[in-house]
ZAMARGU-4260 file (C-alpha; in steps of 0.2 Angstrom, whole numbers, plus 5000, padded with zeros to 4 digits):
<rodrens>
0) 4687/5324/4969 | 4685/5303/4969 | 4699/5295/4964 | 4695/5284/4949 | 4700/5267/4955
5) 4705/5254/4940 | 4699/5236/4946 | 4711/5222/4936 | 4705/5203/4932 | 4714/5189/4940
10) 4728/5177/4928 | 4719/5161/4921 | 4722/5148/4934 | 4732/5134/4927 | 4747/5151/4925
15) 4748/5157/4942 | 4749/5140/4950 | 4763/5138/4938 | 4770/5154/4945 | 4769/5149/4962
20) 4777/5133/4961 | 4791/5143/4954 | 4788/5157/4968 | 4792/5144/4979 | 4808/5139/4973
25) 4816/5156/4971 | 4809/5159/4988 | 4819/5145/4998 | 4833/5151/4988 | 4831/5168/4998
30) 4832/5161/5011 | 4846/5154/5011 | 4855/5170/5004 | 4847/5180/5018 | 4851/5173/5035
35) 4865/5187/5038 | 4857/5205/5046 | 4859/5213/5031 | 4843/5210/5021 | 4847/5209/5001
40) 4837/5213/4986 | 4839/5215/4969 | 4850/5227/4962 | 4846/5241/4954 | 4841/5242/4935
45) 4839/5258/4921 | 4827/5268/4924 | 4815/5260/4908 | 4818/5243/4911 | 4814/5247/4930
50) 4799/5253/4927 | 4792/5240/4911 | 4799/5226/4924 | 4789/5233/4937 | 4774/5236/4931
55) 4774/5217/4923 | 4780/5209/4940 | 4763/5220/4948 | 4752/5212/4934 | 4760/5194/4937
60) 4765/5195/4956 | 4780/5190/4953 | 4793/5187/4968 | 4811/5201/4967 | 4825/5187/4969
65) 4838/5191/4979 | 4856/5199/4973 | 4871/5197/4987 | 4878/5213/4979 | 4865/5224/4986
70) 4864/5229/5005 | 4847/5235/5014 | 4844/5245/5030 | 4842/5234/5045 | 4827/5234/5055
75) 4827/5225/5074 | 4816/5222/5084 | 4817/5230/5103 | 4831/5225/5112 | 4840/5227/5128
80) 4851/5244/5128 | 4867/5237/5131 | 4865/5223/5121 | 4860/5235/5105 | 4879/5243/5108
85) 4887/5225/5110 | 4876/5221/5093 | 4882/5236/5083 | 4894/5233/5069 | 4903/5247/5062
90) 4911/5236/5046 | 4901/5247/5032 | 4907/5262/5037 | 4925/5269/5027 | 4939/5277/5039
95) 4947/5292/5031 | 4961/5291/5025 | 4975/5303/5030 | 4993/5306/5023 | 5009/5309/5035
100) 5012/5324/5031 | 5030/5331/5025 | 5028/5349/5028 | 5037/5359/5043 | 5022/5368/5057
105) 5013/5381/5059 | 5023/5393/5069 | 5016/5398/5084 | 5008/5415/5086 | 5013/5425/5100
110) 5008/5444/5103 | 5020/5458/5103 | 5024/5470/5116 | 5035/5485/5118 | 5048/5485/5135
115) 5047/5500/5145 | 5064/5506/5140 | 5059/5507/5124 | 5039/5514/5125 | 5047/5531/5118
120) 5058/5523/5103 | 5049/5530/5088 | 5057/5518/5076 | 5052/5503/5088 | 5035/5509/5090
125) 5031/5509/5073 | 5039/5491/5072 | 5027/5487/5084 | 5012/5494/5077 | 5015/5483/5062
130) 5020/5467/5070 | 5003/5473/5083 | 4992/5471/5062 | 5001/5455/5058 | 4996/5447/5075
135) 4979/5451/5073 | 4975/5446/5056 | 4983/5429/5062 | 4975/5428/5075 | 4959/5432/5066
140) 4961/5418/5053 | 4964/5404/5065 | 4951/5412/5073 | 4940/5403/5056 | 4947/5386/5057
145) 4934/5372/5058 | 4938/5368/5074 | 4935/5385/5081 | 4920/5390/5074 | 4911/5383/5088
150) 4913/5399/5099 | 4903/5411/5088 | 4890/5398/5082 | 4873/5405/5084 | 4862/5390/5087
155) 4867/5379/5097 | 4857/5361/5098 | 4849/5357/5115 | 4863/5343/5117 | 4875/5359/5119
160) 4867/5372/5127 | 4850/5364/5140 | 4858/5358/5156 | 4842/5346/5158 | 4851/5332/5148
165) 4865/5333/5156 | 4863/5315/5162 | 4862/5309/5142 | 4871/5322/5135 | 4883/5308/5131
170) 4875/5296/5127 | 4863/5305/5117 | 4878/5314/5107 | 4885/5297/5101 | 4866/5292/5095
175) 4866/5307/5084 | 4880/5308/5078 | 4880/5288/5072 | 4862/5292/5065 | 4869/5308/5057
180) 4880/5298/5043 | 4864/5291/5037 | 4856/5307/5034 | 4857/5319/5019 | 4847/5335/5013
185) 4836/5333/4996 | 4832/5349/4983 | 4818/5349/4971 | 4816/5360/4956 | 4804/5363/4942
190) 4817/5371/4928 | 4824/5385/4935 | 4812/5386/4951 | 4813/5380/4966 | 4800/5367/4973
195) 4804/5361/4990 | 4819/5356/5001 | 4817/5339/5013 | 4827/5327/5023 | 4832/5309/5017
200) 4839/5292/5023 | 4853/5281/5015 | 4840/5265/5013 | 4850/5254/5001 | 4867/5253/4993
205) 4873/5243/4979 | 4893/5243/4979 | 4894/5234/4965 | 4885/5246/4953 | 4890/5262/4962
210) 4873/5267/4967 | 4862/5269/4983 | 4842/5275/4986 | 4837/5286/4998 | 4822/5287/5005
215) 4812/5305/5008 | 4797/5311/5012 | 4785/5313/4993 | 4782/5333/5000 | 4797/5335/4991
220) 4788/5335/4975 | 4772/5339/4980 | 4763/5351/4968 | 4758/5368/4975 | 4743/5379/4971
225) 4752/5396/4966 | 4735/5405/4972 | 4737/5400/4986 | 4750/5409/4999 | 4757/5402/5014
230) 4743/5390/5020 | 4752/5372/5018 | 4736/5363/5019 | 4727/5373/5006 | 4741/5374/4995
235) 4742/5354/4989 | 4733/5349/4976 | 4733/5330/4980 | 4746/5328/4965 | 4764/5325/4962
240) 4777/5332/4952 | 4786/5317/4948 | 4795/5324/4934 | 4806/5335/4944 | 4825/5337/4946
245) 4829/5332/4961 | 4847/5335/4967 | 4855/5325/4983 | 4867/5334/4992 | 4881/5324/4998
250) 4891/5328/5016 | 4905/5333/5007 | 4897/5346/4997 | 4892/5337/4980 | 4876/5337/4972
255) 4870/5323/4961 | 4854/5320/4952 | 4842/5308/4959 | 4830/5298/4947 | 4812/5294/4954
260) 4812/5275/4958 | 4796/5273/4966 | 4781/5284/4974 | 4770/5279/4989 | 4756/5290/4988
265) 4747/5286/5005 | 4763/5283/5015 | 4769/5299/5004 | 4788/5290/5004 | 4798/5294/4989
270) 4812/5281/4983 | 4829/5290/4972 | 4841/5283/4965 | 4858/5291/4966 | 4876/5286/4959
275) 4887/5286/4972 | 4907/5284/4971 | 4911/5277/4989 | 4898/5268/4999 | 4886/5275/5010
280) 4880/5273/5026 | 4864/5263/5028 | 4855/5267/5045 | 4848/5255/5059 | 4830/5253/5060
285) 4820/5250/5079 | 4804/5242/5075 | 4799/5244/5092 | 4793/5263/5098 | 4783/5268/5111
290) 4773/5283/5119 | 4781/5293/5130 | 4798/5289/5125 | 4814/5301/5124 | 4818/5305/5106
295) 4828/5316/5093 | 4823/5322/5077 | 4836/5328/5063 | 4839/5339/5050 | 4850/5348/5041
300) 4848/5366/5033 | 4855/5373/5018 | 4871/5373/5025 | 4870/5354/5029 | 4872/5356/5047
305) 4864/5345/5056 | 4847/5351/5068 | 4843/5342/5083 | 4828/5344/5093 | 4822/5331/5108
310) 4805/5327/5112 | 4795/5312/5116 | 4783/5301/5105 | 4765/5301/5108 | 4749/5294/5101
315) 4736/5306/5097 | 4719/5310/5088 | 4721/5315/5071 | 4714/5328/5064 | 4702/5327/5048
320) 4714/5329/5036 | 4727/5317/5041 | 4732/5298/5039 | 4726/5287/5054 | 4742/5280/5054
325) 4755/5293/5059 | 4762/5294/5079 | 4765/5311/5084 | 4782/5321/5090 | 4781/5330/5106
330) 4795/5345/5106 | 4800/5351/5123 | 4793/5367/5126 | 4808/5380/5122 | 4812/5371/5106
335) 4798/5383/5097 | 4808/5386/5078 | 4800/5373/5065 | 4811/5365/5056 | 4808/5361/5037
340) 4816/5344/5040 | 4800/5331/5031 | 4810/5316/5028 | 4820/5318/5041 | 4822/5300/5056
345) 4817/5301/5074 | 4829/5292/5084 | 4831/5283/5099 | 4843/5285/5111 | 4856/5271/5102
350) 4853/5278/5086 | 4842/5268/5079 | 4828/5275/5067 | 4810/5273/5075 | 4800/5284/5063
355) 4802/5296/5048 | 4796/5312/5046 | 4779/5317/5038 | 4776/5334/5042 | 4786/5347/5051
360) 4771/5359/5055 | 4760/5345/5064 | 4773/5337/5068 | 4769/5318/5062 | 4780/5305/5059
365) 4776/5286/5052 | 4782/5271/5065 | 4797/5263/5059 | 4785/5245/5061 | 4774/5252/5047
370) 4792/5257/5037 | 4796/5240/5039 | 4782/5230/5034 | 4781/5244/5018 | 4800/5241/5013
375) 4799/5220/5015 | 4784/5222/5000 | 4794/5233/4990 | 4809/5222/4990 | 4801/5206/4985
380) 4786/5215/4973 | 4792/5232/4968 | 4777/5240/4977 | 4770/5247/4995 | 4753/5241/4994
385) 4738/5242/5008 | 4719/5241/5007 | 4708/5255/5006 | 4694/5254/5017 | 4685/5270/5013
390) 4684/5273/5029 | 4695/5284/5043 | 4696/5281/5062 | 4700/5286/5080 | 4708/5271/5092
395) 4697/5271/5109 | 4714/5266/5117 | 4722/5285/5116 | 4705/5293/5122 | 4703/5301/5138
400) 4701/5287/5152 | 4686/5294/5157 | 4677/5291/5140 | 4685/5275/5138 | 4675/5270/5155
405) 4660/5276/5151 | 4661/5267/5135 | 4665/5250/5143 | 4650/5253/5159 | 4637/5260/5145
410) 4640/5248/5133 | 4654/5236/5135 | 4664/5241/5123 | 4681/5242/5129 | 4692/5244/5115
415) 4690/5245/5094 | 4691/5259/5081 | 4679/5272/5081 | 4673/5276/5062 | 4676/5297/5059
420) 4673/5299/5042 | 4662/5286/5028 | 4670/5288/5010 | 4654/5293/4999 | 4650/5279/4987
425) 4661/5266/4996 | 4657/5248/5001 | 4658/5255/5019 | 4644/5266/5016 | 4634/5254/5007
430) 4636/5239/5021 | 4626/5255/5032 | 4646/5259/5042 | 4641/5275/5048 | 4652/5289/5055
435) 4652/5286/5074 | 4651/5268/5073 | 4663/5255/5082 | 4674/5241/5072 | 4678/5230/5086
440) 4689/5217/5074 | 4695/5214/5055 | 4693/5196/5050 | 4691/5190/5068 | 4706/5198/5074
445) 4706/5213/5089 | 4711/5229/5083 | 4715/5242/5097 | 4724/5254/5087 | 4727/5262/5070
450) 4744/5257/5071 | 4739/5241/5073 | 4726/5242/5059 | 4737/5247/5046 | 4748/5234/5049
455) 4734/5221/5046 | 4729/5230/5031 | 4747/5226/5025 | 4750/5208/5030 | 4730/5206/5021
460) 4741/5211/5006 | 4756/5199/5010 | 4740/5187/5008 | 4733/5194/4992 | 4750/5194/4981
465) 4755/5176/4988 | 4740/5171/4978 | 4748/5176/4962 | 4733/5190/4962 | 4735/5208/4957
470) 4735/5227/4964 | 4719/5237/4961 | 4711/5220/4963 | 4696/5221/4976 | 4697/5209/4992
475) 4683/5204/5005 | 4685/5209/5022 | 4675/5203/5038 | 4672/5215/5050 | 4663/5216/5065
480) 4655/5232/5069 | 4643/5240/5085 | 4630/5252/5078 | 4633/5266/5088 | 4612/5274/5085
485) 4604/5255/5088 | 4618/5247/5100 | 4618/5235/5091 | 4634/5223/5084 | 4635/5214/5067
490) 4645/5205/5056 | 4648/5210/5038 | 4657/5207/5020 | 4668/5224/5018 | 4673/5223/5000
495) 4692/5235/4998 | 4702/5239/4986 | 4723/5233/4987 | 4730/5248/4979 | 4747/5258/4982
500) 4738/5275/4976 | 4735/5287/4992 | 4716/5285/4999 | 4704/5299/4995 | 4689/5301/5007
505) 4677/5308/4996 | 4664/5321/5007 | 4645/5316/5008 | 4636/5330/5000 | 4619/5334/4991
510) 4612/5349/4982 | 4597/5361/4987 | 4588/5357/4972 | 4570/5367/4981 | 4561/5366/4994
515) 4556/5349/4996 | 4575/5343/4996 | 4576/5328/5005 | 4586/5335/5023 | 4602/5326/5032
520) 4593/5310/5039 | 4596/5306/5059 | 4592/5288/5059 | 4594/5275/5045
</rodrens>
């Protein structure tokens, strides 16, 4: 079904220029406060207030000023490897604390024996049957100390066990297990029933208040339909249970309630807020990730032990049903066990974040670039806003080489989007964008990938809001598009929606009403 999209008038003039002159100010104030490489935002609020606040700052774009209390994630840009580990700065992060100990030692265990002189001693013998008990039950106790347990564990990660990354095996274990603090395992419930189980990040922490979000995929509270029975993609509804108890289950075994801060229906991110009693680690964000490179992807299961599985990053065609803006995760070939692990990061080999996990089944994950642009809006307008077009795409870049040739000899077309699916009813469809199509540039500017796209469609909104106008507003587009029936290219006015609801792409259909029913037309 159509999502019914609610269009909101702009503020009388002579008010938001008011509002950006003060805009301003606060915002060189910002700057001043944010120059260190922990970015800083507001800190958090109750739960009512948060969300009156939020939904009058949306209507009035209104800028978040900046709190020195609160601490953010840390995005970076590429950098060289060595100097990432130079750059690394372990200050957040609490040492255990240990007390000496007054308390004599274990004794040592050693095992009994009879001496041949005394093998026929009934009385000994007996002695030593006993003492032969006593050893074993010791012996089968340390046997179950934490640090022994590694002998009988029954899956071991491919770090452990796959002599193929023996020349990382080091390298790649200190990467994980720095990314690891960062990552905690999320329960959802509706009453007494169990809803879904994901992955999360520490994103933000407020010490002062004694609270921290985590960010997590929005499949945790994803509504099911009960008729339907193990098919994922036929099971969801398209709505959210955003009344659910959530529980976040700390590494040292408590489990705390998590209150809904905000939902990213597109993106499907989720936003909780937790009370926390020491601080938590907050993970390092690589906004740079490329195809083709060696990566991790964690979990952890009910247990909270972590799962690790390596594989590479790739761009790939999506399929109908999916967002144009997801990168794909390649798992080596013997890693074959899903893992329930949406939510969950995609690291680098320095431990850095480079993308979150969407979908454990296809395997998609969303580019740490796109997490980054995302989280800046929140932090200054309490939304993740991006324009809908109506309209979903294929990048020519990521097609087979031989298409993309014929393409550029045919038809000189290089490089663009190619238009998959038309939104029924949408500007797109009424400019005369068809399916098949070819959108060289948005605005003038070149757009070779989807990636790309959407990051466009985000900084558009940078542009929007900076003008004191609202979400759900509608916002003129230029785009230049190749007619892929009449070879022909023209420039046209796309009128979008800025919204932070997820994007339906609503079928074109028509009804058999007899036989004169007007058929599928060819050619417009």
């Amino acid at each position: 079904m159509p999502r019914a999209v609610r269009i909101r008038g702009d503020e009388p003039e002579t008010e938001r220029r008011a509002k950006r002159r003060n805009v301003a100010g606060e915002e060189e104030e910002e700057e001043e406060e944010e120059e260190g490489t922990a970015l800083r935002s507001t800190s958090p609020r109750s739960s009512g207030d948060r969300v009156d606040r939020r939904r009058r700052r949306r209507r009035k774009g209104a800028v978040r000023t900046s709190h020195p209390e609160t601490l953010f994630a840390v995005f970076e840009p590429d950098k060289d490897e060595s100097q990432g580990k130079q750059d690394r700065v372990f200050d957040d992060v609490d040492e255990p604390v240990t007390e000496e100990s007054s308390d004599p030692p274990s004794p040592p265990i050693y095992e009994p024996y009879i001496p041949d002189d005394l093998v026929d001693d009934p009385d000994i013998l007996a002695a030593f049957h006993y003492a032969k008990a006593n050893y074993e039950a010791e012996k089968s106790r340390r046997a179950n100390l934490f640090t022994m347990d590694h002998y009988g564990y029954e899956a071991p990660s491919c770090l452990f066990d796959d002599h193929r990354f023996l020349p990382i095996r080091e390298r790649a274990t200190g990467a994980v297990l720095l990314a690891a603090k960062s990552v905690v395992l999320l329960s959802s419930f509706l009453g007494s029933r169990p809803l879904n189980k994901c992955c999360g990040l520490w994103f933000q922490r407020n010490d002062q208040s004694k609270t921290a979000h985590v960010l997590t995929s929005a499949h945790l509270i994803r509504e099911k339909d009960p008729s339907v029975k193990n098919h994922w993609k036929l099971q969801w509804t398209g709505k959210y249970h955003r009344g659910a108890e959530v529980n976040v289950h700390f590494l040292d075994k408590r489990v705390v309630p998590g209150q809904l801060v905000y939902l990213q229906e597109n993106y499907e991110l989720a936003l909780y807020e937790v009370e926390v009693n020491k601080p938590v680690q907050l993970p390092t964000f690589n906004d740079c990730v490329r195809s083709g490179q060696d990566v991790f992807r964690l979990g952890r299961d009910e247990n909270l032990d972590l799962k690790i599985t390596h594989g590479m990053t790739a761009y790939e065609v999506p399929s109908w049903y999916e967002r144009c803006h997801y990168m794909y995760f390649c798992r080596d070939a013997s890693s074959r066990k899903l893992l329930d692990d949406d939510g969950g990061p995609i690291i680098d080999l320095e431990g850095k974040v480079v993308g979150l996990v969407n979908n454990h089944i296809n395997e998609t994950f969303i580019p740490s670039s796109i997490l980054h642009k995302c989280f800046d809006f929140w932090r200054r307008f309490d939304c993740m806003p991006r324009l809908h077009l109506g309209m979903t795409f294929t990048s020519i870049k990521h097609l087979d080489p031989i298409s993309i040739e014929r393409m550029t000899r045919d038809h000189n077309i290089e490089s663009g989007l190619i238009v998959e699916q038309v939104s029924k009813g949408s500007h797109a469809e009424k400019i005369g964008i068809r399916e098949g199509d070819v959108i060289e540039s948005f605005n003038g500017k070149y757009i070779s990938t989807t990636i790309e796209l959407e990051q466009m469609l985000i900084d558009i909104c940078w542009e929007h809001f900076d003008q004191g106008k609202d979400l759900y507003a509608e916002k003129d587009v230029s785009v230049k598009i190749f007619d892929a029936i009449k070879h022909r290219r023209r420039t046209r006015n796309l009128t979008v929606i800025v919204s932070d609801l997820g994007e339906d792409i609503v079928k074109g259909t028509y009804p058999i009403m007899g036989k004169e029913a007007m058929p599928v037309s060819l050619y417009r």
